[in-house]
VODO-863440 format. One record per residue (C-alpha): x, y, z. Coordinates in steps of 0.02 Angstrom, whole numbers, padded with zeros to 5 digits, always signed. Layout:
<fibas>
XYZ
...
</fibas>
This chain:
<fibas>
-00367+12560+05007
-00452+12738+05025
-00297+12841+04990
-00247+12728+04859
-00384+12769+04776
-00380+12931+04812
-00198+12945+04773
-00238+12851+04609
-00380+12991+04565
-00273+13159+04583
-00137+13061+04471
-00282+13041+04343
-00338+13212+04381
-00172+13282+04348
-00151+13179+04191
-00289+13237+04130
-00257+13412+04149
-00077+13381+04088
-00170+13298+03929
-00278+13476+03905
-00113+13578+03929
-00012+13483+03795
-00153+13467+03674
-00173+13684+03674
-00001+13714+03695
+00012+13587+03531
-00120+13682+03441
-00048+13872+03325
-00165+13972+03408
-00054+13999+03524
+00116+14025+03403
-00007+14133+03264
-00056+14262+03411
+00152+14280+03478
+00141+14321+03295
+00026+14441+03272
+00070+14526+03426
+00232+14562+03385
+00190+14631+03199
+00049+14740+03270
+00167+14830+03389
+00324+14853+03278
+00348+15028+03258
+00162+15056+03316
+00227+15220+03394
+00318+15284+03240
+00162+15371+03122
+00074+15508+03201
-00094+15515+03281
-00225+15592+03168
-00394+15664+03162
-00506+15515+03219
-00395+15426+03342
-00376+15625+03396
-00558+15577+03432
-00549+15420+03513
-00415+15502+03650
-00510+15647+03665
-00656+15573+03682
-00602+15448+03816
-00505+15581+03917
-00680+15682+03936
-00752+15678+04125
-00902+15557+04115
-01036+15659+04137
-00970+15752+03970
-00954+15596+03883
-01136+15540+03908
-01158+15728+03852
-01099+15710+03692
-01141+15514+03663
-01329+15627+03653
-01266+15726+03516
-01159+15653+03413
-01045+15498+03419
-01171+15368+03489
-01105+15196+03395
-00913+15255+03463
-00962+15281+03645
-00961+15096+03712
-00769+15102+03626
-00741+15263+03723
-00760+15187+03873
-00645+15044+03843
-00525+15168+03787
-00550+15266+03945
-00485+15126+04059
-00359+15087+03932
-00288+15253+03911
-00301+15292+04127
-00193+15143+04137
-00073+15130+03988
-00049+15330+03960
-00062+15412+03805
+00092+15382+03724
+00045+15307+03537
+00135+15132+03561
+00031+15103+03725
-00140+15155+03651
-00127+15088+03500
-00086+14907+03591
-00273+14880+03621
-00280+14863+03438
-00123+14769+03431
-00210+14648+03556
-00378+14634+03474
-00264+14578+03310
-00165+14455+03396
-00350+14381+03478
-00444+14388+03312
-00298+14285+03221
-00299+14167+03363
-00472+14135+03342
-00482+14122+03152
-00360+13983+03173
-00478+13899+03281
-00608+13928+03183
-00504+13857+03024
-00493+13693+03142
-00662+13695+03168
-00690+13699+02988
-00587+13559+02945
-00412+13625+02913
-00258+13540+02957
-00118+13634+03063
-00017+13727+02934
-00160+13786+02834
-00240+13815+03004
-00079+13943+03068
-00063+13995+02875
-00255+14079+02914
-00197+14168+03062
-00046+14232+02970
-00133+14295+02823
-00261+14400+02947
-00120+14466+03024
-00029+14551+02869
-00191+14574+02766
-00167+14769+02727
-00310+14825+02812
-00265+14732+02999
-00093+14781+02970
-00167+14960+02972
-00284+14937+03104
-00173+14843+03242
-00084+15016+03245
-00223+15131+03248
-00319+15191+03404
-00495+15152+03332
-00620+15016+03346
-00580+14910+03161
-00471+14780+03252
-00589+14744+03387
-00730+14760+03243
-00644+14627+03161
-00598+14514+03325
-00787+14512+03372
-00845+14453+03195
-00719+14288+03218
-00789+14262+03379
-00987+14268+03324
-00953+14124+03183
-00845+14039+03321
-00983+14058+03445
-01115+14009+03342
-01046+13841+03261
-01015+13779+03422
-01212+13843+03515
-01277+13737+03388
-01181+13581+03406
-01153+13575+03596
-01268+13479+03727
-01297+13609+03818
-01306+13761+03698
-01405+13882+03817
-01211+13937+03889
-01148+13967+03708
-01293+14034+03649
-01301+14157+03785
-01117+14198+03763
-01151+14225+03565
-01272+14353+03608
-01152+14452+03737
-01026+14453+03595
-01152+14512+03466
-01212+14646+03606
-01036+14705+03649
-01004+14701+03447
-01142+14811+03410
-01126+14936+03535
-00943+14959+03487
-00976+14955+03308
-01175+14954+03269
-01162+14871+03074
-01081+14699+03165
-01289+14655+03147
-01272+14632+02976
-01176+14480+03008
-01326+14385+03095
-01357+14296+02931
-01195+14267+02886
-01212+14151+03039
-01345+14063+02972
-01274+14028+02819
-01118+13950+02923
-01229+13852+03024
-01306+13769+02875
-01119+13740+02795
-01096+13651+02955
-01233+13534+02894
-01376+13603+03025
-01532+13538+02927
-01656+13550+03076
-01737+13724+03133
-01663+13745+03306
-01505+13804+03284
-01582+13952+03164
-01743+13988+03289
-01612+13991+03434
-01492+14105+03334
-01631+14228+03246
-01715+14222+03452
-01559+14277+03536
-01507+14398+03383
-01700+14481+03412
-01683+14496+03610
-01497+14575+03568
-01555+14701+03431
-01703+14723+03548
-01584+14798+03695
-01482+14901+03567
-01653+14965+03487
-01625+15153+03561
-01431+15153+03512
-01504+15117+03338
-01631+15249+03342
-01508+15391+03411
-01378+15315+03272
-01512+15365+03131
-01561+15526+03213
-01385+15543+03218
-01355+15491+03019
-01300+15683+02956
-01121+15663+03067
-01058+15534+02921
-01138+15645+02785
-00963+15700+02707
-00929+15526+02681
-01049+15575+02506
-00897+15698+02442
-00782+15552+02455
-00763+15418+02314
-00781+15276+02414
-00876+15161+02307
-00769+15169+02135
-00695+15018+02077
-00502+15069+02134
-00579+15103+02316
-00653+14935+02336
-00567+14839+02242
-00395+14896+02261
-00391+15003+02439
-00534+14924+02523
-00432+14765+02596
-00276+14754+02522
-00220+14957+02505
-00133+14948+02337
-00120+14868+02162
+00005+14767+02100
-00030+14651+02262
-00238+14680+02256
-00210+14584+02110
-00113+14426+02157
-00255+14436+02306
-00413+14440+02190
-00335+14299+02072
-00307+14188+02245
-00489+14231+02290
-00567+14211+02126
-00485+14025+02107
-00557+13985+02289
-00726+14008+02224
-00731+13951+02063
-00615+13775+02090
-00768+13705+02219
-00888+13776+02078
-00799+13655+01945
-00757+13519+02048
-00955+13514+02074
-01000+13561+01887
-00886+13360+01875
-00989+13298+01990
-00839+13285+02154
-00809+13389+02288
-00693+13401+02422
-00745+13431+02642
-00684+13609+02631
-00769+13670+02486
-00939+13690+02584
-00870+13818+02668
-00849+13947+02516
-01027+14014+02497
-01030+14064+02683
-00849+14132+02664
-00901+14234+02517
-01044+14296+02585
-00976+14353+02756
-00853+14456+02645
-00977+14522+02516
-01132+14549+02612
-01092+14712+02737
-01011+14778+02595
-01147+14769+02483
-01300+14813+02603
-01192+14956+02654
-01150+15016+02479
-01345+14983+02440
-01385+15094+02577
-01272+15235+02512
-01335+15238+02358
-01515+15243+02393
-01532+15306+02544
-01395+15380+02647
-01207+15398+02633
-01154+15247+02746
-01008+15172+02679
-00811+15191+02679
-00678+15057+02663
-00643+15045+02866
-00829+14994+02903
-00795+14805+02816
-00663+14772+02918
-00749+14661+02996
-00755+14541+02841
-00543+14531+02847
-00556+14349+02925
-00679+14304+02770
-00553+14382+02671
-00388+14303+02733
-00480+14116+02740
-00527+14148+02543
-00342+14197+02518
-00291+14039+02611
-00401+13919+02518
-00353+13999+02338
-00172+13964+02405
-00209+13766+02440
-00304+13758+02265
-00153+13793+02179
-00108+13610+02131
-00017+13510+01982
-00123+13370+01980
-00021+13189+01984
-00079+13139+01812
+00015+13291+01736
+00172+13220+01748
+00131+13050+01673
+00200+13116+01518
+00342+13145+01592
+00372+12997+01711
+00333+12808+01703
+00279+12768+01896
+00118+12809+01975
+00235+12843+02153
+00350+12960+02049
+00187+13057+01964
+00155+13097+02149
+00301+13144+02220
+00338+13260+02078
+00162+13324+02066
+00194+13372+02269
+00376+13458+02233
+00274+13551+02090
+00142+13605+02191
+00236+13640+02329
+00345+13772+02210
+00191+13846+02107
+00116+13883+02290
+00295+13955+02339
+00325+14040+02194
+00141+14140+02221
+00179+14171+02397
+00353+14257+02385
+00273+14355+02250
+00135+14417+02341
+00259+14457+02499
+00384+14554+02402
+00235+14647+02322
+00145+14655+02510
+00309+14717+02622
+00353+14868+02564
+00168+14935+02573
+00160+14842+02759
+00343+14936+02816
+00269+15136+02724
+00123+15107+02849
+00230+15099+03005
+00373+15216+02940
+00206+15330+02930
+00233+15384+02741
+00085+15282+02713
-00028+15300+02858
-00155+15402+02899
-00160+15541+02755
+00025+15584+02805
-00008+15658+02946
+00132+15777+03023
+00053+15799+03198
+00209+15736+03286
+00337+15824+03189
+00214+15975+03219
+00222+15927+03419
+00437+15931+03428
+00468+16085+03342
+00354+16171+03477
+00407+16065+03620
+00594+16100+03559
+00570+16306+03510
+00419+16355+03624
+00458+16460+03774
+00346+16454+03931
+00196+16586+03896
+00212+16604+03743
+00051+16623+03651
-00020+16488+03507
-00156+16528+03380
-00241+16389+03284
-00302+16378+03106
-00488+16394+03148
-00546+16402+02975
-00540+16221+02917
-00653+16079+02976
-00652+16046+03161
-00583+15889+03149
-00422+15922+03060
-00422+16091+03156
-00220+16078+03239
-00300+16134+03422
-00301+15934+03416
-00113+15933+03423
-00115+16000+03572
-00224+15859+03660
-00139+15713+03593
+00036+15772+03613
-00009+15866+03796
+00172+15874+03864
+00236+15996+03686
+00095+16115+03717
+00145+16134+03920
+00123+16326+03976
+00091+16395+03809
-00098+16499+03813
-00221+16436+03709
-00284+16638+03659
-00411+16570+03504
-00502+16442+03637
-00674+16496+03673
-00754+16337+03766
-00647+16168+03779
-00713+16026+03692
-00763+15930+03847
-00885+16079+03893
-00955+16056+03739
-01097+15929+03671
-00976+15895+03514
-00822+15807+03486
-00721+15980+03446
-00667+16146+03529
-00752+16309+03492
-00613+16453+03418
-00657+16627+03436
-00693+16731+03298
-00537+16826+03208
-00603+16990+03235
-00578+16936+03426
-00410+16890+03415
-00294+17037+03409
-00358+17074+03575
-00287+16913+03633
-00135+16915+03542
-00070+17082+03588
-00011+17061+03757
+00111+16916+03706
+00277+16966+03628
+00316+16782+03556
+00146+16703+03473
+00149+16543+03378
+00045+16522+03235
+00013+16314+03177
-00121+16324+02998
-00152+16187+02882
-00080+16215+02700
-00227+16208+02606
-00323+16310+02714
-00339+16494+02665
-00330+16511+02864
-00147+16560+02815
-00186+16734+02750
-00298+16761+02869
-00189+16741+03013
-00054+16847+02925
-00167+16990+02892
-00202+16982+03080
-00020+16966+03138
+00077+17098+03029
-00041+17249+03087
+00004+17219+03242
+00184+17247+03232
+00243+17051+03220
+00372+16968+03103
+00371+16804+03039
+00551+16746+03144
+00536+16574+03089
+00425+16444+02977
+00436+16252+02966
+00331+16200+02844
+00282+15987+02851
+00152+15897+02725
-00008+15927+02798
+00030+16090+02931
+00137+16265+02937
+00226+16311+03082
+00269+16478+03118
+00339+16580+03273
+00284+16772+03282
+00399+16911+03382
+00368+17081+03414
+00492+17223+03438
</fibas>
């Protein structure tokens, strides 16, 4: 009778657990990050690297101690996204398709979880996976799953803190997801220090979710105090280190094109399909309640529309009054507000029933045509919005699109093709560090092999910067002269270009050959 039973528990064990299997394996989390995956890594390796994921590799490739160095100086708010990027990098290599997967990753995650938090808002399957689909080719996490910086995770943690938080408050034990909240919101914040400002777009979630009483909010504003509480000094050393993001006041980042054309959805003619989709999200719930009805989703809209709007607006506050703080990448972590808006304006686009009485005598006909007509006005919108979104999605990855146009790699073969061993190269060391091309040369390593460096004064990782320091021109024909074959790599718009020439000609060189690419000028120098 004892094994029986015992026989008869494992088979209920195993049911069970057979039960849990089926039941994820039925759910399109599962299917929507397969998905996203594979569109994050097609043709990830194709565009070049470019100034700031030049930073990331550098960065992570530093020895530790010089790391920590420069975390003191400059960089703070990247350095816990260093260090994931320096295990990443040690174990993947630094070819661009295998460190720009993290990102690829983080995508495929963060769709994965907006579907389950579309679930856990009330949305069927198909409008569920249609949520994860639309975060995965929004513009601005098409960019980022193929671009070595810290948007994609940015966006992956902000998913996970409204995830986290809906279900603290409503399980029976919430001290676990409570405590996990706050190591997402820790690990958030380090690797991207403005994720804080979404603590009360959590709130306003947790009262969507119908939370009436106060211990949901004291538990989430007690754990959000003890988190910001621990990441108190990174904020302090992020202020004192404010002036490194002072350019960002040159740029026009806060015009009406920049946020509402670039900022999510990277250019016109589909920014506007997107706006109309988001615009009827918010105002159908609006007039549904003006008529005194309302529907289970539409509760959901204010704290959609407020995790979208609200970083973007404190930081835009904050640049105008204060301190330049804002560009289009730092509200990336609103793209899952953004693609459930787009989702909801899509399922708002109805033909009501009692539009085709007119038409048609039976109440069952009235429906079934109203559903065929709704089904095409959605369909219709959709293609449009594709055929407008597509070509913009394939420029990024074809890199006509991406990243400034950035030549680096092109740069890269013609001196891994042309270069002899010992030859001598010569940067541009007149424009700003961070375009300066030295940085070829450390994210394409293998095309710079056994040429000198003869402009280098102290490596970057010796220094408590992100950059290398170049010697002064009057020091380099000096350097140059004992090389008979010295190539020269400027930026176009840098008047670097003369400079170098008026170096190179007294000394007896000749211009042998130029290749000249959108952003750079390559040229080799002989003598005799």
């Amino acid at each position: 009778m004892q094994v029986r039973e015992e026989n008869g528990s494992s088979v209920s064990r195993c049911r069970r657990v057979g039960s849990w299997i089926r039941t994820w394996l039925s759910r399109p989390d599962w299917a929507v990050a397969i998905f996203a995956l594979l569109a994050g890594t097609w043709r990830s390796g194709v565009p070049s690297y470019w100034t700031d994921e030049a930073a990331t590799i550098m960065s992570a490739r530093r020895p530790l101690w010089s790391l920590m160095n420069m975390a003191r100086n400059v960089d703070a708010v990247h350095t816990a996204y260093y260090f994931v990027m320096r295990g990443w990098i040690a174990v993947s290599g630094g070819a661009p398709a295998a460190v720009r997967l993290s990102s690829a990753l983080a995508v495929a995650l963060g769709a994965a979880a907006l579907t389950a938090l579309a679930r856990r808002m009330g949305w069927s399957v198909p409008w569920q996976a249609a949520a994860g689909v639309a975060f995965v080719l929004l513009p601005r996490m098409f960019y980022s799953a193929a671009n070595a910086r810290s948007a994609a995770i940015e966006a992956l943690v902000a998913v996970l803190l409204m995830l986290c938080s809906l279900r603290a408050a409503r399980a029976r034990r919430p001290a676990l997801w409570w405590a996990l909240f706050a190591a997402v919101l820790l690990i958030g914040s380090a690797i991207f220090v403005f994720t804080v400002l979404l603590i009360p777009v959590c709130a306003v979630m947790l009262y969507a979710d119908g939370h009436r009483v106060r211990g949901p909010y004291l538990r989430l504003g007690g754990w959000s105090l003890g988190v910001l509480v621990v990441l108190s000094p990174l904020l302090l050393l992020a202020q004192h280190q404010k002036g490194q993001i002072e350019f960002l006041a040159g740029r026009k980042v806060l015009d009406a094109h920049q946020i509402i054309d670039v900022q999510w959805f990277r250019s016109a003619p589909f920014s506007w399909i997107a706006w109309g989709l988001i615009v009827l999200a918010v105002l159908s719930p609006a007039i549904r309640a003006v008529w005194g009805t309302t529907r289970q989703g539409d509760r959901w809209i204010a704290p959609l529309l407020c995790w979208m709007l609200l970083p973007m607006l404190i930081l835009g506050s904050v640049s105008l009054v204060y301190t330049p703080v804002f560009t289009q990448r730092y509200v990336t972590n609103s793209a899952g507000a953004v693609a459930l808006l787009l989702v909801f304006g899509v399922h708002e686009l109805r033909v009501p029933a009692r539009w085709m009485r007119g038409l048609l005598r039976r109440e069952r006909e009235c429906r079934i045509w109203g559903t065929v007509a709704t089904a095409g006005v959605r369909g219709v919108v959709v293609v449009c919005a594709l055929l407008l979104l597509i070509p913009n999605l394939v420029q990024v990855r074809e890199g006509t699109e991406m990243h400034r146009h950035a030549d680096w790699n092109r740069v890269a073969a013609v001196v891994g093709q042309y270069s002899h061993r010992g030859d001598a190269v010569l940067y541009d060391s007149v424009v700003r560090q961070s375009w300066s091309p030295r940085n070829i040369a450390h994210v394409y390593p293998s095309d710079f092999s056994g040429l000198h460096d003869v402009g280098l004064r102290t490596p970057y990782w010796k220094t408590g910067g992100l950059w290398d320091v170049s010697v002064p021109l009057s020091e380099v024909p000096a350097r140059v002269r004992p090389y008979e074959r010295v190539w020269t790599i400027q930026v176009r718009a840098s008047r670097g270009a003369a400079a170098l020439q008026d170096v190179m000609t007294p000394l007896g060189y000749s211009a042998e050959k130029t290749w000249r690419f959108s952003l750079d000028t390559v040229t080799l120098w002989t003598r005799g």
